[in-house]
N, C-alpha and C positions, 0 to 999 in steps of 0.2 A: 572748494568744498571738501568735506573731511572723508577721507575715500572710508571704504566699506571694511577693511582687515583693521582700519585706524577704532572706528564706531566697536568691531567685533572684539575687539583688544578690552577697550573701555568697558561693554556691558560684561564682560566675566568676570572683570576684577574687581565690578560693584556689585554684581547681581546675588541675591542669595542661590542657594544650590536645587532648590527644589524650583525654582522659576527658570533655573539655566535646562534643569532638565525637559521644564516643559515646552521651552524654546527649542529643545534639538526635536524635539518628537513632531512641534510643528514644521519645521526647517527638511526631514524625511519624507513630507507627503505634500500634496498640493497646498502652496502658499496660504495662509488662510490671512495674511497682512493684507492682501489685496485688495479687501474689501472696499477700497473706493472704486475699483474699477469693475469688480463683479460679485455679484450678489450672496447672502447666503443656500438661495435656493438655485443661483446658476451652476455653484459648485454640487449641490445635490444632482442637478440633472445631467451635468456633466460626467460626474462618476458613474451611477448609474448607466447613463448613453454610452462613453464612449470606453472609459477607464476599466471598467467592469470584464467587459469584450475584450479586453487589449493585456491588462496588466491587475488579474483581479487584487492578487497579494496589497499589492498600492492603493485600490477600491479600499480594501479593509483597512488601511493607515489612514486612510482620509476620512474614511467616515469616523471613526477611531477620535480623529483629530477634531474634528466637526463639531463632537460629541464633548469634548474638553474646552472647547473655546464660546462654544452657544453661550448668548448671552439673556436667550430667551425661555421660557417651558418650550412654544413655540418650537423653537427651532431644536431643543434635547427630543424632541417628539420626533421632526422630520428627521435628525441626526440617526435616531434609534431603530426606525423607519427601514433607511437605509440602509444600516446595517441589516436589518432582517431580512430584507430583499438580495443582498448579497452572498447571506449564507444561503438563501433559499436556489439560490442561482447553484451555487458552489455544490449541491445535495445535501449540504448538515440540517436537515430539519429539528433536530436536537435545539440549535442554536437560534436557527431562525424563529421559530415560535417563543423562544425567551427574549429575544427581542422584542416582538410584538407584543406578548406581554405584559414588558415594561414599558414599552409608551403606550397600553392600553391603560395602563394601572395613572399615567402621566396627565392622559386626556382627560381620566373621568373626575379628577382635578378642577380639571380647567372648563370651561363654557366653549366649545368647539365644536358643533355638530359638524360639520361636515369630516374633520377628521376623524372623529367616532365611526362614522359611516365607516372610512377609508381601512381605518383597523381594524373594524371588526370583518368587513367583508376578507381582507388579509388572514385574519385568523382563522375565516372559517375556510380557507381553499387551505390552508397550513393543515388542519386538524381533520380537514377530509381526506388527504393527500397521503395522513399517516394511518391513514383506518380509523380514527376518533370521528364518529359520524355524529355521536347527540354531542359533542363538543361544538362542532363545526355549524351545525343545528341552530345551536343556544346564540350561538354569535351572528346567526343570517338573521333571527328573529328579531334580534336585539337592533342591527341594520336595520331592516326593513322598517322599525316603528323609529329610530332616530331619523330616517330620510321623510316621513311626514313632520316633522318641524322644523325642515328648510322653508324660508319662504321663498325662493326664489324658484318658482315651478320647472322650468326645463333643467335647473340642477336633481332636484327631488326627482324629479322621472328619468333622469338618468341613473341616479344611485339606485332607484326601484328596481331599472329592467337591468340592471347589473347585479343585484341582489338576488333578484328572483332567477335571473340564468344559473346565479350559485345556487339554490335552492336547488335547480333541474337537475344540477350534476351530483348532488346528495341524494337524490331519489332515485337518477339513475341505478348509482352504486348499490342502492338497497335492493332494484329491482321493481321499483315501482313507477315503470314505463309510465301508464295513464297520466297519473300528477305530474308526471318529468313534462311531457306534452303540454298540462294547461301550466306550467310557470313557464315554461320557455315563448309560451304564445302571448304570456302575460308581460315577460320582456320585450318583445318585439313590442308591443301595443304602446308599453312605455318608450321606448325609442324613440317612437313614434312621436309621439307627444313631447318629446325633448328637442324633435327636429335632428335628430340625429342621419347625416347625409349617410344614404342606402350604399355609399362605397366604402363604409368604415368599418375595420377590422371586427370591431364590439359585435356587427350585427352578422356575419359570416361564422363568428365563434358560435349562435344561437343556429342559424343553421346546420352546422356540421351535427351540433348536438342533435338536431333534428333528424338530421340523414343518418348518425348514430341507433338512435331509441328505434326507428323504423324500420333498420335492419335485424335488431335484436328482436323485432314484432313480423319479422320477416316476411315485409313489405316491398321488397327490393324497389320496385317502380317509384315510388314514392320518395325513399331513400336515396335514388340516385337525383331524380329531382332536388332533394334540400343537397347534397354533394355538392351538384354543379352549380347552385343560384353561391354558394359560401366558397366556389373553389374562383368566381369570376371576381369574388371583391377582394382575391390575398393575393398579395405578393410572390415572385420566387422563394421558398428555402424558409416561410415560416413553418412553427410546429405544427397549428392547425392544417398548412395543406399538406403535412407530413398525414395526419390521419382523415384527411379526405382520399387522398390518394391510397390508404391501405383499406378505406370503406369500400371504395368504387373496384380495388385488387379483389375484395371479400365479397363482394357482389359478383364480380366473374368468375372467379370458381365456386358458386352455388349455380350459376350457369353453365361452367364446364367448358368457358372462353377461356382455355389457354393462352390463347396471345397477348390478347388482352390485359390477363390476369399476368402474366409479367410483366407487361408492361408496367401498370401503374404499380404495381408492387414491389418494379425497380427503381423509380419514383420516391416513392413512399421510403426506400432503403436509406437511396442517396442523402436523403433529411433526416433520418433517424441518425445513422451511422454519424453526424457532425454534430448534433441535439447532446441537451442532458436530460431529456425527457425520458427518463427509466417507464414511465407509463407506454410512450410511444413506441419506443426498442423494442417493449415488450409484446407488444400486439403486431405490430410490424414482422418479427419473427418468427411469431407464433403462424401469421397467415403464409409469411411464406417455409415456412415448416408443413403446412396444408399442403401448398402448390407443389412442391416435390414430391411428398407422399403419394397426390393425385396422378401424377404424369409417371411414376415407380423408380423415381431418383432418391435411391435409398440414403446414396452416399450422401450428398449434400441436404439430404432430407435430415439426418443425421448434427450436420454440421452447424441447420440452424435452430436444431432443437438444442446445444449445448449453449447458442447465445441466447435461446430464449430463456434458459433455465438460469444461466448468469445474471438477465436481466431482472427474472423472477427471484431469484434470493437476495440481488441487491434491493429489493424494494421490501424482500422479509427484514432481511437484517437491520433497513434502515428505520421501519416502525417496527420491530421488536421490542425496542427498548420503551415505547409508549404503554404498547399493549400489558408490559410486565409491571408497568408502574401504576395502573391507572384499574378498579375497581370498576368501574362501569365497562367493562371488556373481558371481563372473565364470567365465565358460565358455573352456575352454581357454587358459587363461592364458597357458602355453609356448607354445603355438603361435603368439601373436599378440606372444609380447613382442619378436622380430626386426624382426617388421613396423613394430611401434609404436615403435621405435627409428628406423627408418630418416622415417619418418612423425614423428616430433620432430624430426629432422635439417631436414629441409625446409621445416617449418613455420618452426624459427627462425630459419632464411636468409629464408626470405618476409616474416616480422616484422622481423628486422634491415633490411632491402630497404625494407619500409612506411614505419618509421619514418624514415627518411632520410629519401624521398620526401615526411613529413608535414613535415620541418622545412623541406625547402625552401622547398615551397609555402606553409605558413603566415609564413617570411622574406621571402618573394616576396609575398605579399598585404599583411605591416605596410609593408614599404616603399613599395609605392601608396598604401597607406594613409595615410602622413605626407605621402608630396608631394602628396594630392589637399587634406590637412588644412594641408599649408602655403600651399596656392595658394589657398586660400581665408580664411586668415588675409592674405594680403598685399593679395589684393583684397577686402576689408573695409575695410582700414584705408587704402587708396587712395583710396577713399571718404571714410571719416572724416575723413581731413586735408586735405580741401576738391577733392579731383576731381572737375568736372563734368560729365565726359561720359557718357553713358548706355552701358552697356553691355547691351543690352538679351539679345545672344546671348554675352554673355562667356562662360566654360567652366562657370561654377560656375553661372548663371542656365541654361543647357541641362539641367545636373543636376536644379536643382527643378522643372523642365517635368516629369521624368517620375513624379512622384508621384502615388498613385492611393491615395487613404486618407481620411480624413473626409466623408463625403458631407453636403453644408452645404445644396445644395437641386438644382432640378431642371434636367434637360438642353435644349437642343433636340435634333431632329431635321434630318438636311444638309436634307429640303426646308426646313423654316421655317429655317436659314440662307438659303439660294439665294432664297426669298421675300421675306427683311427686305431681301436686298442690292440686290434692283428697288425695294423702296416707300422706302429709306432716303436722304436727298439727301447729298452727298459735303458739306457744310456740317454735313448734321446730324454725319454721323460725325469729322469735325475736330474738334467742338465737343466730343462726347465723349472722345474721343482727349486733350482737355485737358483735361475735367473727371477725367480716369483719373489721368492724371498727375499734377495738384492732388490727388487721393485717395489717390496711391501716397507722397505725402512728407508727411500725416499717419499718426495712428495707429485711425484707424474700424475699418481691417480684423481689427483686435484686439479688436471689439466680440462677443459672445458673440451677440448678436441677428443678425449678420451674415447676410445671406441676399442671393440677387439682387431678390428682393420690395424688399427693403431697402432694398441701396444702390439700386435704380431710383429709387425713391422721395426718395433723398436727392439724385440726380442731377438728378431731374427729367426724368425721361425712361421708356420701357417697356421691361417686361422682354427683350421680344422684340430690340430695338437693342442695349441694353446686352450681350447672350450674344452677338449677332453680332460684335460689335467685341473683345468681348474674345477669341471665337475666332481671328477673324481678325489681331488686331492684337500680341495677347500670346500665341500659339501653346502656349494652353491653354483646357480648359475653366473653369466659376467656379470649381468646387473648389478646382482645383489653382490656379490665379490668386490665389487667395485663401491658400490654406498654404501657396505661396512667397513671399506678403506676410510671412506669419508668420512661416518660418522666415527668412529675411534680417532678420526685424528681429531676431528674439534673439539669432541669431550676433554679429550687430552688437553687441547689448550685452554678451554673451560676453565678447567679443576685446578690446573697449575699455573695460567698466566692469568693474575684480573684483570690485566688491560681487557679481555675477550670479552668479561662478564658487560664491560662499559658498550660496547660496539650495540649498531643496531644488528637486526637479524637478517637483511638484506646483506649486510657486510659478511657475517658468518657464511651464510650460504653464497654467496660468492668467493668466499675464501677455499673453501673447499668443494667448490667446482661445479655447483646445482646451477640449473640455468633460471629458475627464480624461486623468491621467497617462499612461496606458496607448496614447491614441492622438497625442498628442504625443510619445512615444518611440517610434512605429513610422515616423512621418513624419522626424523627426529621423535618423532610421536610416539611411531609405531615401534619405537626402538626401546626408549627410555619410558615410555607411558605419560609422558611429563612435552608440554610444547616448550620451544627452547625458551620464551622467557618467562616460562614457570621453573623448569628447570633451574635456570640462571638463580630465580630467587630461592628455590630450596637450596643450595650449595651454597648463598650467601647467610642463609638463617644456620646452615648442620655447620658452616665454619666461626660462626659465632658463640655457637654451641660450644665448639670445642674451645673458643677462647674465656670464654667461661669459667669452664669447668678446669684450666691451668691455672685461672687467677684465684680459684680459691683454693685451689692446692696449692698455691705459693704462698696464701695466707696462713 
């Protein structure tokens, strides 16, 4: 048999390029060749069950994939599907309703009522979820009348009491408790009639909503009742008994059960805190933000009003972007559109205005910028090429005076200055005064062991002398004494060796003694105004400059 690298040989070197590329994109995510052994909707349930949970990124490669290889409307629909369920899982509601969407726009195509059903009920928990409430509306209604032309009756009464629970949680939201009551009574009825077994998730979700709307009607007794009948048919660790258990937490502190009221409340936490339910976080938080306030735990009363408020503007931010696109969500529109005109007008004269202003300034800052980078390239190399006089306060040596960055070791104090300066003999300080100077035109101070312990020790002399003279005589403390050694020496080698220019900047700052990159390019910064490999590139454009301008004087 012709092994698999022999096969994978032969289709590149026939294949054209746009089919080679569609073959690596299916080859990245779940096999989609396998279709003799499994379905195309085993791989949909499969992603969604297991992949989703486990490896979302790869969810999105597959349905992705799904979506390219469908051979049917059919399956571009359930492909598309998919994808919107995953973004919806993921938080991007942005995406996930373009999803839906487009296989809504797929379906109404094609002769599918029950997928009709299936998308529109999808769009209207999408477009309620973002605050688009008569969007979410227009799609329950549009449900509602495609689920009477199923024939198959315990399908249709299924879609019905699933539709009409969405209906409850849109009316909820409005505030309009009564009607929330007869659609969710109206699902159950339908349930009913579908034969729907009384342990199924579907019918516990129309409960809580109940034990919901009847605490908000602050009914508590009753409320606890639909609680418990929706908290006996869930699971550990779903969403729903996440907000059963912060109903029944919300029920005991309007009773002023402390115990109680932590308890389920700790409950209710445990499931939020691993959830992406930003609705759940958010009420979750908010009750136990009550419960501390109640009992006068300011501190942590404190602590979960800041995650209830994080959970609160993750839920702004994430329909902001609906509410600002969308015409049926703004209030008075007419009325404010004269304003907002004249409020664009002004705004763009202040922008036009800004930006000018930005260009000045930032033209005004490069240009210091090169003369302070050219006057320090000249005095370098004034240096280099045998000038001997010190310039100890030249303009560029004032610059590295005021560096405040590596802390290398310890300070004195002005009395232990004002002390060393009586017990110190003017012979002794001479003497160091020359031994600084022999120390300044090696390279020690590149030593990574570098400390004043250190060089005292290589001076031969105590720590106490050596701080004083170098306060007094180099008009810095060690630190800085020491990372203006550093920084002159590498400019130095900058400006006059290119090999330097080539080097990473990990290397420079090793070279000259920093213990990492990171605080070598703050010092470097603060020095030159320039990071080193900005720096690096203006010293290769001002010497190209100059070769330039020799080539046409030689013409």
């Amino acid at each position: 048999m012709m092994s698999y690298y022999k096969i994978r040989i032969i289709i590149c070197f026939f294949m054209p390029k746009n089919l080679l590329q569609l073959l690596f994109l299916l080859a990245t995510a779940i096999p989609i060749s396998a279709q003799k052994k499994t379905s195309f909707d085993q791989i949909c349930e499969k992603t969604t069950v297991v992949t989703s949970h486990k490896n979302l990124p790869a969810a999105f490669k597959t349905a992705d994939s799904l979506y390219i290889t469908a051979q049917t409307s059919q399956e571009k629909i359930k492909s598309l599907i998919l994808s919107s369920e995953l973004y919806q899982y993921s938080g991007n509601f942005k995406k996930a309703i373009g999803y839906s969407e487009s296989a809504h726009s797929l379906i109404s195509q094609i002769d599918n009522t029950e997928q009709m059903i299936y998308i529109c009920r999808l769009l209207a928990r999408q477009y309620r979820q973002v605050g688009l409430y008569e969007r979410s509306k227009k799609y329950i209604v549009k449900g509602l009348e495609s689920s009477k032309l199923i024939t198959d009756s315990q399908k249709s009464n299924e879609m019905a009491g699933l539709l009409n629970q969405e209906m409850a949680f849109y009316e909820m939201e409005l505030g309009n408790y009564s009607n929330a009551i007869q659609d969710i009574e109206a699902s159950l009825e339908f349930f009913e009639k579908a034969k729907i077994s009384n342990k199924s998730k579907t019918i516990a979700v129309s409960y809580q909503a109940l034990g919901d709307i009847y605490f908000k009607l602050n009914d508590y007794l009753v409320s606890e009742n639909y609680y418990r009948k929706a908290e006996a048919l869930l699971k550990k660790g779903s969403c729903t008994l996440g907000l059963i258990y912060n109903g029944l937490g919300g029920i005991r502190l309007k009773q002023k059960n402390w115990k109680e009221a932590e308890m389920y409340l700790k409950k209710a936490e445990k499931i939020a805190d691993t959830s992406r339910s930003l609705k759940l976080r958010k009420a979750v938080y908010s009750n136990i933000n009550d419960y501390y306030e109640d009992i006068g735990d300011t501190f942590k009363a404190s602590l979960y009003a800041v995650k209830y408020v994080r959970a609160y503007d993750s839920i702004t931010v994430r329909n902001q972007e609906f509410f600002t696109k969308n015409p049926e969500n703004t209030i008075n529109k007419t009325v404010k559109n004269g304003g907002l005109n004249i409020v664009k007008n002004v705004a763009i004269i202040i922008l036009f205005v800004s930006i000018i202003g930005l260009i000045i300034f930032f033209r005004t800052k490069e240009k210091k910028q090169r003369s302070k980078l050219r006057s320090i390239i000249r005095t370098r190399q004034q240096l280099a090429y045998g000038s001997k006089e010190r310039l100890e306060q030249s303009s560029h040596e004032i610059e590295f005076s005021n560096i405040s960055v590596e802390e290398i070791e310890e300070k004195d104090s002005d009395a232990d200055k004002k002390r060393n300066e009586s017990l110190m003999t003017s012979e002794t300080e001479s003497k160091l005064l020359e031994l600084l100077e022999d120390f300044e035109k090696g390279n020690l101070y590149n030593s990574k062991s570098m400390s004043l312990s250190f060089l005292s020790g290589e001076l031969n002399t105590n720590t106490k002398y050596l701080s004083y003279v170098i306060n007094q005589h180099k008009s810095a403390d060690f630190k800085s004494y020491i990372n203006r050694l550093r920084i002159n020496y590498i400019v130095d080698k900058i400006i006059n060796d290119e090999k330097y220019r080539q080097y990473k900047i990990s290397i420079l700052a090793d070279e000259c003694g920093f213990s990492s990159h990171s605080k070598f390019a703050a010092v470097f910064k603060a020095v030159t105004d320039f990071s080193p490999s900005a720096y690096i590139k203006h010293l290769d454009s001002e010497n190209q400059a100059d070769k330039d301008v020799r080539f046409r004087e030689n013409d």
